[in-house]
C-alpha positions in Angstrom: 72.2 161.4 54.9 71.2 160.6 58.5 74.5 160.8 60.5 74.1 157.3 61.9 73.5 155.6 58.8 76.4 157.3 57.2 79.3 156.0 60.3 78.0 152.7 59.8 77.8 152.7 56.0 81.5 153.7 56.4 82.5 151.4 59.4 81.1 148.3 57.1 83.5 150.0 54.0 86.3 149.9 56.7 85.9 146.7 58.2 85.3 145.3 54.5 88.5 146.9 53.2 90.6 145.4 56.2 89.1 141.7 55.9 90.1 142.3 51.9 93.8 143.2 52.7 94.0 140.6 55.7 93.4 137.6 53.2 94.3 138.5 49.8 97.7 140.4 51.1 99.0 136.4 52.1 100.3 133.6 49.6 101.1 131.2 52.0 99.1 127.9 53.7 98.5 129.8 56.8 96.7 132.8 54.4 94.5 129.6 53.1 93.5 128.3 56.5 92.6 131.7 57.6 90.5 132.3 54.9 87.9 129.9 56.6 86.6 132.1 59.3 87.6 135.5 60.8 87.6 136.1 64.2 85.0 139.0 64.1 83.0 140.3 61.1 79.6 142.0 60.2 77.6 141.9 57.3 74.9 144.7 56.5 71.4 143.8 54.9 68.2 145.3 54.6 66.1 147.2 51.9 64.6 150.3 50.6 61.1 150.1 50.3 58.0 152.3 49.5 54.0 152.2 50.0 51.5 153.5 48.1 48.4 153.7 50.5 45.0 154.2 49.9 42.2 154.2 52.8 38.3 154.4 51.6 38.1 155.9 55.4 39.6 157.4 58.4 41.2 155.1 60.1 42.9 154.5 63.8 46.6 154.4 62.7 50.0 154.9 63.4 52.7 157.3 61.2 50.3 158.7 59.5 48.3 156.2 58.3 51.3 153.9 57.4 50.3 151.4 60.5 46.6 150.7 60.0 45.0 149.0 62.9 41.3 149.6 62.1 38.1 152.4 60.9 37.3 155.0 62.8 33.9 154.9 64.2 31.1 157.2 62.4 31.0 160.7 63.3 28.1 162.2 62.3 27.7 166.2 61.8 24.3 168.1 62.3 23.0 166.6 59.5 23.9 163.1 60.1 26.7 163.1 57.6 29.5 160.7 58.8 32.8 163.1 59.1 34.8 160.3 59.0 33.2 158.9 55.8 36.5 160.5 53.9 38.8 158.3 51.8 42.7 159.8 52.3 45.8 158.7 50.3 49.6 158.8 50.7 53.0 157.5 49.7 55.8 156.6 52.4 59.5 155.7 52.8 59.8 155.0 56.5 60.0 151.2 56.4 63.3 151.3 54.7 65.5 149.6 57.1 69.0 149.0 57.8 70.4 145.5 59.7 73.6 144.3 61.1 74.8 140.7 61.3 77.7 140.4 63.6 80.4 137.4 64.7 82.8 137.0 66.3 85.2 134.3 68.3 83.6 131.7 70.9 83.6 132.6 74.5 82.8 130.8 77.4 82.3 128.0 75.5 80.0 128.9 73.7 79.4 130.3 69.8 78.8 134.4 70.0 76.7 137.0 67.8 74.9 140.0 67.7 72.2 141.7 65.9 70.7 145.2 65.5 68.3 146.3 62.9 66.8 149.9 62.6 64.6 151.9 60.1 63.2 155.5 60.0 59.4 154.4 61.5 60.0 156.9 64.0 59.1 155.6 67.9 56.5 158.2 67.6 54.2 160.1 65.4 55.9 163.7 65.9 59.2 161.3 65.2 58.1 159.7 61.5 61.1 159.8 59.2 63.7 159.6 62.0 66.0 156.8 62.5 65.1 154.2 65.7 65.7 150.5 66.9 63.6 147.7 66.1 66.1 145.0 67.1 69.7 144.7 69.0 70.7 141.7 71.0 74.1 139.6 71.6 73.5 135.7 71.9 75.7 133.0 73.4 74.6 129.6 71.8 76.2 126.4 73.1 74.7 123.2 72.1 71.9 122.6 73.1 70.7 126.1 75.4 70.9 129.6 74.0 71.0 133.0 75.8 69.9 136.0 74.2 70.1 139.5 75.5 68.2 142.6 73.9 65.6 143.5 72.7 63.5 141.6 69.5 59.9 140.1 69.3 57.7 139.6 72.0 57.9 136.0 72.6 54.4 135.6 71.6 55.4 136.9 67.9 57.0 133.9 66.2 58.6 135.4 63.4 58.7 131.6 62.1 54.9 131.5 62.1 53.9 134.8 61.8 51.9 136.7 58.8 53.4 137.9 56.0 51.2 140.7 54.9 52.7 143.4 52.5 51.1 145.6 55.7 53.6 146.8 58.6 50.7 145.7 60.6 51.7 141.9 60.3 48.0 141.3 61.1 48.0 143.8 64.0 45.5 143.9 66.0 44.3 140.1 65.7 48.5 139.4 66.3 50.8 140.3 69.1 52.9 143.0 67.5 55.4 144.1 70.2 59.2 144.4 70.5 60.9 144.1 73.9 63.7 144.2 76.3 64.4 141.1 77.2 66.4 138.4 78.8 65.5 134.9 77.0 66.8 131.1 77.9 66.0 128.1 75.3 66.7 124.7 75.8 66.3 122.6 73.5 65.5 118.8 73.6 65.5 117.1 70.5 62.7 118.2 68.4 61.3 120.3 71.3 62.4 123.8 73.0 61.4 125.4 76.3 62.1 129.3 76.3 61.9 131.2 79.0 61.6 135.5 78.5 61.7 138.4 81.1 60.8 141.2 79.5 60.2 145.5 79.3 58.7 147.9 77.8 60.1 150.6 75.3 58.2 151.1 72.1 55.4 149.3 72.7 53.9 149.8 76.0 50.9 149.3 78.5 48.4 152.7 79.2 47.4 154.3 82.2 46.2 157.6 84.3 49.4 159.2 82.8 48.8 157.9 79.3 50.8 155.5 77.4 54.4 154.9 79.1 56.3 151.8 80.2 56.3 153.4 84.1 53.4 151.4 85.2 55.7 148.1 84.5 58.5 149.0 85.7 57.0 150.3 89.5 55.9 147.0 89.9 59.5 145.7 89.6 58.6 142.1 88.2 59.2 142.0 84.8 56.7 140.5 82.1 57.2 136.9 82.2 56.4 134.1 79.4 57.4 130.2 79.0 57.4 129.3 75.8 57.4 125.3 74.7 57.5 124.4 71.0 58.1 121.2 68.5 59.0 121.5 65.3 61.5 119.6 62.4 62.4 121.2 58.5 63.1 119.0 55.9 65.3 121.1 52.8 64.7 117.8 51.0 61.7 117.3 51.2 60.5 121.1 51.1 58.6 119.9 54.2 58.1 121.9 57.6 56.3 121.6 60.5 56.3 123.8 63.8 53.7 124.0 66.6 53.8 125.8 70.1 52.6 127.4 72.8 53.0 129.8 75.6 51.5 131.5 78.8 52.4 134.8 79.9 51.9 136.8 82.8 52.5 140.8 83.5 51.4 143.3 86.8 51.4 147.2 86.5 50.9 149.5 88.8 49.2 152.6 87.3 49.8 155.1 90.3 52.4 155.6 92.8 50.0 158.3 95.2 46.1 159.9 94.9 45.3 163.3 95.2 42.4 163.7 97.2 40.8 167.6 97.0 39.4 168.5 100.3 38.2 171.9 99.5 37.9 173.3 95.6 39.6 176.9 94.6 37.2 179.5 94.8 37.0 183.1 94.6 35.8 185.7 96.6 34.8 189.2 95.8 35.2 191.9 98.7 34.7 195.4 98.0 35.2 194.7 94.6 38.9 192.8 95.0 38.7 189.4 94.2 40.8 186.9 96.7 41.5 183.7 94.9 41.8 180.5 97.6 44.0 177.6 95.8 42.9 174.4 96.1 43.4 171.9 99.6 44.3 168.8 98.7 46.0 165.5 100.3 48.5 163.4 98.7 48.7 159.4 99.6 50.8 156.5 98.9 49.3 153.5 97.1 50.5 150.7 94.9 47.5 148.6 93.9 48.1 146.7 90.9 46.5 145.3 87.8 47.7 142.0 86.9 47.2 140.1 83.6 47.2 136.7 82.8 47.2 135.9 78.9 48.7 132.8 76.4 49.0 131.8 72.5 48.8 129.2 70.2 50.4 128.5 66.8 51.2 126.5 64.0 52.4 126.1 61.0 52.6 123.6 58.0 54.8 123.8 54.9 54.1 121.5 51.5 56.2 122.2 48.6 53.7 124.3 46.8 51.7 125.8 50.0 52.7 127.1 53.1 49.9 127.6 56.0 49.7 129.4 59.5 47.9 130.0 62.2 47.6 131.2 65.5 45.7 132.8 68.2 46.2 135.0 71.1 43.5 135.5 75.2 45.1 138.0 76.8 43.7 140.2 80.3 45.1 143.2 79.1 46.5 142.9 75.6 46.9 146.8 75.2 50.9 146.5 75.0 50.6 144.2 72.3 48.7 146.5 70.1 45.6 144.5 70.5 42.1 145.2 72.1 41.7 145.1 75.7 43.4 147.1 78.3 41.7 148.0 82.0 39.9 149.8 84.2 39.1 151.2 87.5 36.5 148.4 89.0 35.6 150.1 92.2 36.6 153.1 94.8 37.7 150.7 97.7 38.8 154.2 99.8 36.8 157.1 99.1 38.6 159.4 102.1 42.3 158.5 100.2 41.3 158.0 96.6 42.2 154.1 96.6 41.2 152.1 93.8 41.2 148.3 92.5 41.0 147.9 88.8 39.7 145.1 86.5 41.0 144.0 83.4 39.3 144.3 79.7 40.1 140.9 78.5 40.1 139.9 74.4 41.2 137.1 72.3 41.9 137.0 68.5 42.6 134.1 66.1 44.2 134.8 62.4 45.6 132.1 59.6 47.1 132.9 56.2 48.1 130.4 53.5 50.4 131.3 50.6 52.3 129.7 47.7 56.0 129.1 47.9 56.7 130.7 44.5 60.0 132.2 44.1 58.5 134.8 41.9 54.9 134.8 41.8 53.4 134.3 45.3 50.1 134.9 46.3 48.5 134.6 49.7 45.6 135.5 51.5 45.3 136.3 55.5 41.8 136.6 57.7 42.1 137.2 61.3 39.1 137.6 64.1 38.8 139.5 67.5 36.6 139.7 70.1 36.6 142.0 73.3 35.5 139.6 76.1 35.1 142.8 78.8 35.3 142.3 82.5 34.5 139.9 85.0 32.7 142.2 87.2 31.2 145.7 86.5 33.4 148.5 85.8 32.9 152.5 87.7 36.1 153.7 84.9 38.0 155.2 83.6 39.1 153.2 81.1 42.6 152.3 80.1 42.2 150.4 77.2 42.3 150.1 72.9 38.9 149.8 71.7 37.2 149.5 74.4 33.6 150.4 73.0 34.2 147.6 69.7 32.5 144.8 70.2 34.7 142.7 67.5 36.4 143.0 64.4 37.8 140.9 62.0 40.0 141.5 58.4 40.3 139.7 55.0 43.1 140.7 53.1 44.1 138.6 49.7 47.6 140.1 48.6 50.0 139.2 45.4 54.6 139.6 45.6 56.1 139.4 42.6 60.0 139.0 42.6 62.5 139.4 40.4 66.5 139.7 41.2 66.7 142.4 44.0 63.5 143.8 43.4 60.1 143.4 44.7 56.4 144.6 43.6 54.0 143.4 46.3 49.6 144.3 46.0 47.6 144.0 48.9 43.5 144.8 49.5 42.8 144.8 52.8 39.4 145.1 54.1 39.1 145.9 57.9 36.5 145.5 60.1 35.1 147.2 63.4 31.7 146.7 65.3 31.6 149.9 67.5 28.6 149.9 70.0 27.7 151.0 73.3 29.8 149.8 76.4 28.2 148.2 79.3 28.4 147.8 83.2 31.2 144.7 82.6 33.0 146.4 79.6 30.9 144.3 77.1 29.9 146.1 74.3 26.2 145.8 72.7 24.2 147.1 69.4 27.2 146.9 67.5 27.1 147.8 63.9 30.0 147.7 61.8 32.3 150.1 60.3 34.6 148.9 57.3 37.6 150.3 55.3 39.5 149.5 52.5 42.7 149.6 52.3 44.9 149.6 48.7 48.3 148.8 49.3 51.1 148.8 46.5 54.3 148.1 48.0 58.1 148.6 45.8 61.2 147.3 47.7 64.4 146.9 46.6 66.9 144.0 48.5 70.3 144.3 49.8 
């Protein structure tokens, strides 16, 4: 057993056992009254869960294969037989997750808890089967404004409104799938709530001239901003919900901190038969031109007794962090003597919506979700620093089926994912698309606790 999941499973047996012997070892009132609430306590959850996972393709994945995003492009041999033309299968634990519930006494007037959840996703491929953080933050809720600290969902993931897919995916890449850092205010005002986020990077991060690394945010010292405003009411009674909302969100990076300008190339030179090897002259300079990225979502969602519906949609200048299309590129050489560049973003937009019974056994549900890239506003020298740059648009329809029963779930899901890869133009558009699809079987077994 993984070391950390053993200390907790035996701190929860521990602070179990002591909560046991605090209120059953007393007969008196004062042993009643404290029965109500202790001061601090935390309650595990989570599930084991496994996937059987069957592509009719190659795919552009995470963990191998277990985070589909969408078919590889064609890759024909000699012959003009598509390599990638290959189905593959496999079967996975690493979504099995672990989650911890803390409380504990007010403080500053205020009601106080925490939160971590982890699994064994791995935060990268080499790392699959290895324990890591999804979530872990404290909050401080008084009553009407709450302060969270940690890192969760990106503020444009609602979990509220959000897909619920039998993929990991969660509709990725037609929805923001990112977890963050983050310091988030919400105030709330009757039915409505303003939230305001500053956020990171650390598993899920933007991509540059030194690949994919949360560096490029953090030299630009701002952190990613987002305000949030939503309206919503629930109705238990009723079996009646309603929740709307959107936000704007705004990011810089600053993909290099110098240039490297070669002035003269290594060479070789052969006298009398010795050969005198000249390194390379170069100059190093300074610069810190950034990219910056405006971007914003929508959502909604409506619950009916029977039927539950969602939907949402996501523009974004550079929606690479988010595990969407887009990213950017160089736009011009502005210095050629120093290396300076400017960059422009690849802007895209998707729009998904699901709708799903509210069965407490049986539920079926079906999700379809479209995405466009928008390229640049102005023509584009490269490189490129962006996801799917050369797909024109994609789009997915994927009807799934849960079945429940006591602690158990059996969950079916066929998902059929497309991409339109073509040839990329001056402004990042691409043209002469022509679509590649997969489909993906997906049997998933979990198991509640």
């Amino acid at each position: 057993m993984h070391p950390v999941l053993l200390a907790l499973l035996i701190f929860s047996a521990t602070m179990q056992a002591q909560t046991t012997g605090t209120i059953t070892g007393k007969t008196d009132a004062k042993a009643t009254k404290d029965k109500k609430s202790p001061l601090f306590g935390i309650v595990f959850s989570g599930y084991v869960k496994t996937d059987f996972i069957f592509d009719s393709r190659q795919t552009v994945n995470f963990r191998e294969g277990h985070f589909l995003l969408f078919p590889e492009n064609e890759k024909p041999d000699e012959d003009g037989t598509d390599i990638n033309a290959k189905a593959n299968f496999n079967i996975l634990s690493i979504q099995t997750r672990l989650a911890g519930s803390i409380t504990g006494p007010d403080a500053l007037g205020a009601k106080t808890s925490a939160y971590f959840e982890a699994e064994f996703f791995g935060n990268i491929n080499p790392n699959i089967n290895t324990f890591r953080l999804r979530h872990a933050w404290i909050k401080l809720n008084w009553t009407k404004t709450e302060l969270m600290m940690g890192q969760s969902w990106h503020p444009m993931f609602v979990p509220e409104c959000s897909p619920g897919t039998v993929s990991f995916n969660t509709g990725a890449p037609f929805v923001v799938f990112s977890r963050n850092p983050q310091l988030r205010i919400t105030q709330k005002f009757g039915k409505f709530s303003l939230q305001f986020s500053a956020l990171e990077q650390i598993d899920f991060m933007s991509t540059g001239p030194d690949g994919i690394s949360s560096k490029y945010l953090r030299n630009s010292v701002l952190p990613e901003l987002n305000l949030l405003l939503q309206y919503g009411f629930n109705n238990p009674v009723r079996k009646t919900e309603f929740l709307i909302g959107a936000s704007v969100n705004y990011f810089m990076l600053t993909p290099r901190l110098q240039t490297e300008v070669t002035l003269s190339p290594a060479r070789d030179t052969v006298i009398n038969n010795i050969v005198y090897h000249t390194e390379a002259q170069t100059s190093i300079y300074k610069t810190s031109e950034k990219s910056r990225s405006m971007g914003g979502s929508f959502f909604v969602k409506v619950r009916i007794p029977n039927f539950t519906f969602k939907a949402g949609a996501v523009y974004g200048d550079d929606n690479y962090a988010y595990t969407m299309l887009g990213g950017y590129a160089v736009k011009s050489i502005k210095d050629a003597a120093k290396g300076f560049v400017d960059y422009a973003n690849v802007r895209s937009w998707a729009a998904w919506g699901e709708i799903h019974t509210n069965g407490t056994r049986w539920q079926p549900g079906l999700f379809g979700a479209f995405g466009q890239n928008l390229g640049a506003t102005s023509d584009i020298t490269g490189p490129y620093y962006a996801r799917g740059n050369n797909i024109a648009y994609a789009y997915r329809i994927s009807p799934r089926l849960i079945f429940n029963v006591q602690k158990l779930r059996f969950a079916g899901e066929i998902e059929y994912t497309v991409a339109a890869y073509g040839t990329v133009n001056n402004n990042a558009t691409v043209s002469d698309a022509k679509e590649v699809g997969n489909f993906r079987i997906l049997l998933g077994a979990y198991y509640f606790f």
